[in-house]
MOPAC internal coordinates of N, CA, C and O (Angstrom, degrees):
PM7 1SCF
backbone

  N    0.0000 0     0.00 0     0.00 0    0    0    0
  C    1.4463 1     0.00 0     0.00 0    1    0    0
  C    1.5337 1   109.71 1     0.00 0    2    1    0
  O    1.2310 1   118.17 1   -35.18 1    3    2    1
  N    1.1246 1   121.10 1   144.82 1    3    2    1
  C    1.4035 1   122.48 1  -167.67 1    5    3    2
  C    1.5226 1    97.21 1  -100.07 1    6    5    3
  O    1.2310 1   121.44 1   -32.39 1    7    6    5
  N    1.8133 1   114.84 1   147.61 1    7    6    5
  C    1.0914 1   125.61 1  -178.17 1    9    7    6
  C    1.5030 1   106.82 1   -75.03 1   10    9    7
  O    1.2310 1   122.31 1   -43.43 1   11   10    9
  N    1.3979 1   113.17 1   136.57 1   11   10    9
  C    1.6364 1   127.99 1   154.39 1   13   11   10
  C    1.5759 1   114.21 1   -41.21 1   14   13   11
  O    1.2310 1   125.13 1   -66.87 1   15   14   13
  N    1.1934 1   107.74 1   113.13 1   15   14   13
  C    1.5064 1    87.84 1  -168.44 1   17   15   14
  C    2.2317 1    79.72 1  -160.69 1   18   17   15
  O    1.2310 1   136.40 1   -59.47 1   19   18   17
  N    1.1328 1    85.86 1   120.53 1   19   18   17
  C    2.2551 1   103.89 1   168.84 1   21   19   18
  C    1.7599 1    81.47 1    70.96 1   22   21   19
  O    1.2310 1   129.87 1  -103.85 1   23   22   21
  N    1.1644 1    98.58 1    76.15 1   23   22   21
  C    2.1382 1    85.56 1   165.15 1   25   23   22
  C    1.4510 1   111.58 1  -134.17 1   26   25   23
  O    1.2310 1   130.20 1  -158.92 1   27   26   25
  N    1.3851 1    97.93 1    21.08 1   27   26   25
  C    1.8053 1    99.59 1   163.10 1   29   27   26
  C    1.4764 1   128.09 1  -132.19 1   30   29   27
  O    1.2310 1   111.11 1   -50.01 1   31   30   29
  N    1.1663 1   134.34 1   129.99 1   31   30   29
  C    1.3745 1   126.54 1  -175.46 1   33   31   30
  C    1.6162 1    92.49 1  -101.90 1   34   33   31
  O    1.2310 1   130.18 1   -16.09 1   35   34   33
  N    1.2330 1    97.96 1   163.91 1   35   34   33
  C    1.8762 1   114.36 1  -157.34 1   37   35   34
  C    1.3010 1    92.18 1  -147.81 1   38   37   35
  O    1.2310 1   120.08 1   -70.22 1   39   38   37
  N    1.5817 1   117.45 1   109.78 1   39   38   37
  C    1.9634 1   121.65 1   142.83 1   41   39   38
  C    1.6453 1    89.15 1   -94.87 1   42   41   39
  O    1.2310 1   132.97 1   -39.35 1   43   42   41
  N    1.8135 1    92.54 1   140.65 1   43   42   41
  C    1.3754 1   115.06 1   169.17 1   45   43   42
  C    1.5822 1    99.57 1  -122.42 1   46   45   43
  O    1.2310 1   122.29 1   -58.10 1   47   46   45
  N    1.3220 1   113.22 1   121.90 1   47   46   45
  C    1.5431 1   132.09 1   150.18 1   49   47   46
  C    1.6060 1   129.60 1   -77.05 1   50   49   47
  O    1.2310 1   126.98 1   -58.82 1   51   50   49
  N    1.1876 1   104.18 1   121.18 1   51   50   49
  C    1.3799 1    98.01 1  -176.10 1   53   51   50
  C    1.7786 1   113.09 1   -96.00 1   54   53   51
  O    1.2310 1   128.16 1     4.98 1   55   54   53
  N    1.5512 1   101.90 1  -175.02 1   55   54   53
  C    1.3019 1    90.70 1  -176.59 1   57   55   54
  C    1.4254 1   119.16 1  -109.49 1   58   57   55
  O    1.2310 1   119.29 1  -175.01 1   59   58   57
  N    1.3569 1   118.96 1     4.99 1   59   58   57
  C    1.5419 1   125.57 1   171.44 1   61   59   58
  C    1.5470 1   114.60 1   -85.52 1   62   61   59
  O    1.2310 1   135.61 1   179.77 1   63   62   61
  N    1.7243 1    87.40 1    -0.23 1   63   62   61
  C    1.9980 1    82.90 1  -173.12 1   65   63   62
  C    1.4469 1   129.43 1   102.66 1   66   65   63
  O    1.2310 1   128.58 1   169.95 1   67   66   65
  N    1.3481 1   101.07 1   -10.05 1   67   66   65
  C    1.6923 1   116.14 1  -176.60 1   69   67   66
  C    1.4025 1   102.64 1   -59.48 1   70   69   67
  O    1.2310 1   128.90 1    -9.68 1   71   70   69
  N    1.2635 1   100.46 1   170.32 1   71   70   69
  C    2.0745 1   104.36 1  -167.50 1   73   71   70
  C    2.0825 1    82.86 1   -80.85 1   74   73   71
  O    1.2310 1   137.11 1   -26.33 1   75   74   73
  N    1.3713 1    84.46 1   153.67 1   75   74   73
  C    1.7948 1    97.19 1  -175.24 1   77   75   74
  C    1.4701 1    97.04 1   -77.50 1   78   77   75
  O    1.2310 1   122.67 1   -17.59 1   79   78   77
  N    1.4391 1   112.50 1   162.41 1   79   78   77
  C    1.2489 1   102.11 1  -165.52 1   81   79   78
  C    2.1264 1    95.06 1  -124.38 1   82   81   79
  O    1.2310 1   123.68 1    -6.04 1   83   82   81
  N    1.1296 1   110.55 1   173.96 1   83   82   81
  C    2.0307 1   101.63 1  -168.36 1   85   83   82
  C    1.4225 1    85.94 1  -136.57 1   86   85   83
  O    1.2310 1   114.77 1   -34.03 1   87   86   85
  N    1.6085 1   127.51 1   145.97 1   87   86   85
  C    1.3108 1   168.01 1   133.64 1   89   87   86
  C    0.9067 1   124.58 1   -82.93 1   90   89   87
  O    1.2310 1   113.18 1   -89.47 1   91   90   89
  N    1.4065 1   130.50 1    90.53 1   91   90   89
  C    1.7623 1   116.41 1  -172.29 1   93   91   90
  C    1.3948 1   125.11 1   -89.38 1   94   93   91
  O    1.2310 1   128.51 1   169.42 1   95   94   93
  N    1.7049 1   101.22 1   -10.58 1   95   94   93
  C    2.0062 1   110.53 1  -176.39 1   97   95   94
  C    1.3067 1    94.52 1  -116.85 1   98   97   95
  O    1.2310 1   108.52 1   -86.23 1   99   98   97
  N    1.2066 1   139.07 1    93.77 1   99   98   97
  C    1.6393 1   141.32 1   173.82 1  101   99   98
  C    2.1576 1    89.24 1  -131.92 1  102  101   99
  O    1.2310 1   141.08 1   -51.20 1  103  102  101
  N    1.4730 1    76.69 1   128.80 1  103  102  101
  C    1.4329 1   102.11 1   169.96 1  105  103  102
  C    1.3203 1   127.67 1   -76.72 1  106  105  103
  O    1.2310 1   136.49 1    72.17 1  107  106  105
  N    1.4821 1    85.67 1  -107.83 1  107  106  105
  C    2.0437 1   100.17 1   150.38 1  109  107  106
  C    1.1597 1   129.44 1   -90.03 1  110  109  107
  O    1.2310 1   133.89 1   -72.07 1  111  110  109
  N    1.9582 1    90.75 1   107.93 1  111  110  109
  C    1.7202 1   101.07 1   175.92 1  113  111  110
  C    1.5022 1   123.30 1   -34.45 1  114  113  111
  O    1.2310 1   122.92 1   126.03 1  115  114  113
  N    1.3021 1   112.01 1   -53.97 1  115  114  113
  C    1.8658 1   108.39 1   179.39 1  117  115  114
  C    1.1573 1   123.50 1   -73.93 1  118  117  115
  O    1.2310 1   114.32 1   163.43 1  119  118  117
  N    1.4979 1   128.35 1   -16.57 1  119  118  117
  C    1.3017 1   124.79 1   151.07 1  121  119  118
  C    2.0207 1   117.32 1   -62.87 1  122  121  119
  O    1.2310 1   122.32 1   142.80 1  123  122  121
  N    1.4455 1   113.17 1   -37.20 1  123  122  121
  C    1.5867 1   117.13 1   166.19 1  125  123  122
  C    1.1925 1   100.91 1   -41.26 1  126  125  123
  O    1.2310 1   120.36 1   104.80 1  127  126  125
  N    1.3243 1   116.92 1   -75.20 1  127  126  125
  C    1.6853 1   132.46 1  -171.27 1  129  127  126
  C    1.2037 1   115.75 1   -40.19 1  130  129  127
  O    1.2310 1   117.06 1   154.32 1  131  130  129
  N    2.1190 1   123.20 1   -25.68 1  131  130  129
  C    1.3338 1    99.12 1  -166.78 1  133  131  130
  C    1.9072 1    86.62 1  -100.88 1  134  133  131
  O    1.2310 1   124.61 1  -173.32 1  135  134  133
  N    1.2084 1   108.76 1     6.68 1  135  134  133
  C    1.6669 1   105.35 1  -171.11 1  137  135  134
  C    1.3161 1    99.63 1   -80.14 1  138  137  135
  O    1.2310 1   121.49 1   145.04 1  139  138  137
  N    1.5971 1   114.76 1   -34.96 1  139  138  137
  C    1.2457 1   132.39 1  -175.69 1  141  139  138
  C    1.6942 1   120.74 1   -64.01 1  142  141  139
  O    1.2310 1   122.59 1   153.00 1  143  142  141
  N    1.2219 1   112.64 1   -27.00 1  143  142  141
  C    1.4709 1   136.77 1  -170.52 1  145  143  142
  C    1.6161 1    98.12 1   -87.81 1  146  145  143
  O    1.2310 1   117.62 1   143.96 1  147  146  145
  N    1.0745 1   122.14 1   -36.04 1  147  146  145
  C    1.4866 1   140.15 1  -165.01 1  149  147  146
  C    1.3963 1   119.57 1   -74.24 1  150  149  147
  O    1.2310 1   135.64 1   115.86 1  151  150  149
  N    1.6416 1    87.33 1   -64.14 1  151  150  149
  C    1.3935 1   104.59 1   177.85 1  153  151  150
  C    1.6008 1   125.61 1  -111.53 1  154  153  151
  O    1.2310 1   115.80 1  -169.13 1  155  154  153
  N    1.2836 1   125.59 1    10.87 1  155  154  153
  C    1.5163 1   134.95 1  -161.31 1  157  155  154
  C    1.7266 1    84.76 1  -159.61 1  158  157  155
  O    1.2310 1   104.12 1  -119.16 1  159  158  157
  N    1.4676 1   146.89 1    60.84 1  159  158  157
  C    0.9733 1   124.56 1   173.05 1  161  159  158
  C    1.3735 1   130.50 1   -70.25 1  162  161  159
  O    1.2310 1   115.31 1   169.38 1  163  162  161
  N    1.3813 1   126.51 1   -10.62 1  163  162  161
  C    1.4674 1   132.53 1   156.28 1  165  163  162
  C    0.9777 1   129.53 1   -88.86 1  166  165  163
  O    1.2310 1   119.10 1  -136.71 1  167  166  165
  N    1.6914 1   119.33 1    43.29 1  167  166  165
  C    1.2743 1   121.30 1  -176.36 1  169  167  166
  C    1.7298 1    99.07 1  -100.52 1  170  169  167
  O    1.2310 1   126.61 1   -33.19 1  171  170  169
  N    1.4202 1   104.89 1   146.81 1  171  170  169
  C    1.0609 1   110.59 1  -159.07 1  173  171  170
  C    1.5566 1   113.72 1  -101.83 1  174  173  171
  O    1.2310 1   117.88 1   121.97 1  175  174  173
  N    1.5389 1   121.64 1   -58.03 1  175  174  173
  C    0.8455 1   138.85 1  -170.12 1  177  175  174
  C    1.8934 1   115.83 1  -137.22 1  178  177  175
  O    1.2310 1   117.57 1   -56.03 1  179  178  177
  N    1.3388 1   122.24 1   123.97 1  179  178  177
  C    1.4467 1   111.17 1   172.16 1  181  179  178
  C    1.4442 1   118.77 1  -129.78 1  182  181  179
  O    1.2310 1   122.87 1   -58.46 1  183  182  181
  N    1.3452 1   112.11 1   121.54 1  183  182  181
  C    1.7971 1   113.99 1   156.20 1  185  183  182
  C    1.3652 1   130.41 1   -61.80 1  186  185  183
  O    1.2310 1   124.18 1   -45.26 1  187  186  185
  N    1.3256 1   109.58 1   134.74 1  187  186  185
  C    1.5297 1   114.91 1  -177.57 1  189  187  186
  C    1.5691 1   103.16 1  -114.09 1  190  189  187
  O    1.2310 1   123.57 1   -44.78 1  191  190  189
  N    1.3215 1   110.77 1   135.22 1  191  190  189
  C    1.7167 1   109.92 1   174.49 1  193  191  190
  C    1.5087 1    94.90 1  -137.28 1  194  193  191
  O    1.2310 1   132.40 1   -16.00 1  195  194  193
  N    1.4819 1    93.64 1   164.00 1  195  194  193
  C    1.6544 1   111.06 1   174.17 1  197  195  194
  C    1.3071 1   117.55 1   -73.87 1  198  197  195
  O    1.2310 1   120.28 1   -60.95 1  199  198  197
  N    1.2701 1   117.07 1   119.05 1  199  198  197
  C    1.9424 1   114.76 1  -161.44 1  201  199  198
  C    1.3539 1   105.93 1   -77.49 1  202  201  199
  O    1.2310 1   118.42 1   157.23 1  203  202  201
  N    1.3244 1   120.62 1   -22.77 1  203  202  201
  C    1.2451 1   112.72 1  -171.86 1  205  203  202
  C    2.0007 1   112.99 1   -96.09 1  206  205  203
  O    1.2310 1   138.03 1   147.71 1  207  206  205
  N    1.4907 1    82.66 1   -32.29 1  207  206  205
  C    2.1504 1    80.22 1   163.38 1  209  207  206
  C    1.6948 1   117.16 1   -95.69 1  210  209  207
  O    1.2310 1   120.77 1   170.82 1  211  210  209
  N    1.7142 1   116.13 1    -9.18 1  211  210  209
  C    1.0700 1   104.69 1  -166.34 1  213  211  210
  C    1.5391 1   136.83 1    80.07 1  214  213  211
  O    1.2310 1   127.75 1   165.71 1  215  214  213
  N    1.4149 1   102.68 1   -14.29 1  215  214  213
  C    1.0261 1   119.85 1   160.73 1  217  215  214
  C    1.8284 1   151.79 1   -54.25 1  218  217  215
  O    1.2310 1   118.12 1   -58.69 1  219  218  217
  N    1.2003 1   121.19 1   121.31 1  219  218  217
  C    1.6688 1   115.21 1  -163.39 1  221  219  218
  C    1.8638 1   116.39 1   -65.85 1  222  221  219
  O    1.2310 1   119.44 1   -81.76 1  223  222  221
  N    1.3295 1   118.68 1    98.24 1  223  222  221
  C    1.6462 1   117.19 1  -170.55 1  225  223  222
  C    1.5877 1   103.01 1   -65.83 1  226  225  223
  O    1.2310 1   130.31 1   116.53 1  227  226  225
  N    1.9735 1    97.72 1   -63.47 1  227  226  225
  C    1.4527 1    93.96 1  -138.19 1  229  227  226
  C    1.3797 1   103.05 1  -155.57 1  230  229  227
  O    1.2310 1   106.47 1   -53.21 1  231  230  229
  N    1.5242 1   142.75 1   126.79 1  231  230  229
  C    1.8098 1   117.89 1  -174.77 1  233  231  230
  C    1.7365 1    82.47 1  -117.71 1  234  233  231
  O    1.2310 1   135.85 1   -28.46 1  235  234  233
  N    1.3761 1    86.93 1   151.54 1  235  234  233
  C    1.8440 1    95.65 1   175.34 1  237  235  234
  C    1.4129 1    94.74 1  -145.36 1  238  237  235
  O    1.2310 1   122.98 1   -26.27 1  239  238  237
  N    1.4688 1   111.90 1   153.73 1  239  238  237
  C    1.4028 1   128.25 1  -161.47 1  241  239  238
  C    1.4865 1    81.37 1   -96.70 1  242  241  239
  O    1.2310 1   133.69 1    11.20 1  243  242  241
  N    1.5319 1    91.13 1  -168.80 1  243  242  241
  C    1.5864 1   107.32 1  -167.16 1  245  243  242
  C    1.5803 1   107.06 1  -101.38 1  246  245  243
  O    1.2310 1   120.51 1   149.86 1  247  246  245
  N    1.3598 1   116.63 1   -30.14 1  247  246  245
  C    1.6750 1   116.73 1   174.21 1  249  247  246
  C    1.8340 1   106.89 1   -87.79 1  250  249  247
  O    1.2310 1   125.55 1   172.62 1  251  250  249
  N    1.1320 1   106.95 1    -7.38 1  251  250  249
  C    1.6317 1   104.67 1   172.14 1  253  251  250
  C    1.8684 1   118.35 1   -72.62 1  254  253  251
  O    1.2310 1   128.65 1    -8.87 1  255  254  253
  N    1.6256 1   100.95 1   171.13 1  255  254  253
  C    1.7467 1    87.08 1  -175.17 1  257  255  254
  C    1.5399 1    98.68 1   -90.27 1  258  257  255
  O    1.2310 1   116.96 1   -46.98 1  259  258  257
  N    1.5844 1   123.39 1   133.02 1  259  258  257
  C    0.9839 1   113.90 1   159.58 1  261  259  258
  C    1.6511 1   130.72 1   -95.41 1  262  261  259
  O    1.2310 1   103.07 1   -57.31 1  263  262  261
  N    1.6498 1   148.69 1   122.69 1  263  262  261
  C    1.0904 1   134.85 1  -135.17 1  265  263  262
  C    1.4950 1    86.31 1  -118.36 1  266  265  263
  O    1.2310 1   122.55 1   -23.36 1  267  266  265
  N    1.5265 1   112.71 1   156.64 1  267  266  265
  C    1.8096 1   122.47 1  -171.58 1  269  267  266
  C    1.3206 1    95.03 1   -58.98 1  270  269  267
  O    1.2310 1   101.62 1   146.36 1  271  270  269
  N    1.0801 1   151.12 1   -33.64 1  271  270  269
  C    1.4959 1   138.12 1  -151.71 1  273  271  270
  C    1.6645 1   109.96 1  -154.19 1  274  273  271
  O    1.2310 1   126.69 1   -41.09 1  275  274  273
  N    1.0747 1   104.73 1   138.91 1  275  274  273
  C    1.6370 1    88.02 1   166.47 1  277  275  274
  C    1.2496 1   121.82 1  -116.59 1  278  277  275
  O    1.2310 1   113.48 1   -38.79 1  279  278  277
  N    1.2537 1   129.93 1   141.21 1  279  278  277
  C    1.4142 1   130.04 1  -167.61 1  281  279  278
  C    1.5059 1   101.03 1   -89.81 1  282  281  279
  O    1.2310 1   133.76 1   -33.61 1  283  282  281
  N    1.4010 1    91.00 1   146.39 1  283  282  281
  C    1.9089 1   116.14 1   171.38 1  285  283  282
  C    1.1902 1   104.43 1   -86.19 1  286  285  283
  O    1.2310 1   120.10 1   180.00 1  287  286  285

């Protein structure tokens, strides 16, 4: 079986209003989040979808816990 590996695409919204910005190969969500904290520190809010269906999973704020993977 082949490892899970880039299966989420990520728009991040910020909170000054800037155009949201898209990630289409993000692995581990809580590693995104701490890249996100780092380097985008006013990001406000981000959606995660399934890259390969396109599909809408899960949006998590920025003070919430975000976990490496999310289960179906």
């Amino acid at each position: 079986m082949l490892k899970k590996k880039n299966d989420y695409s990520v728009i991040v919204f910020f909170e000054d209003g800037t155009k949201p910005k898209k990630w289409t190969y993000v692995h581990k969500l809580n590693g995104f989040s701490l890249f996100l904290r780092k380097k985008h520190p006013n990001w406000e809010y981000m959606n995660v979808y399934n890259r390969r269906a396109g599909t809408f999973m899960r949006r998590f704020n920025r003070d919430s816990f975000i976990p490496p993977f999310i289960s179906e």
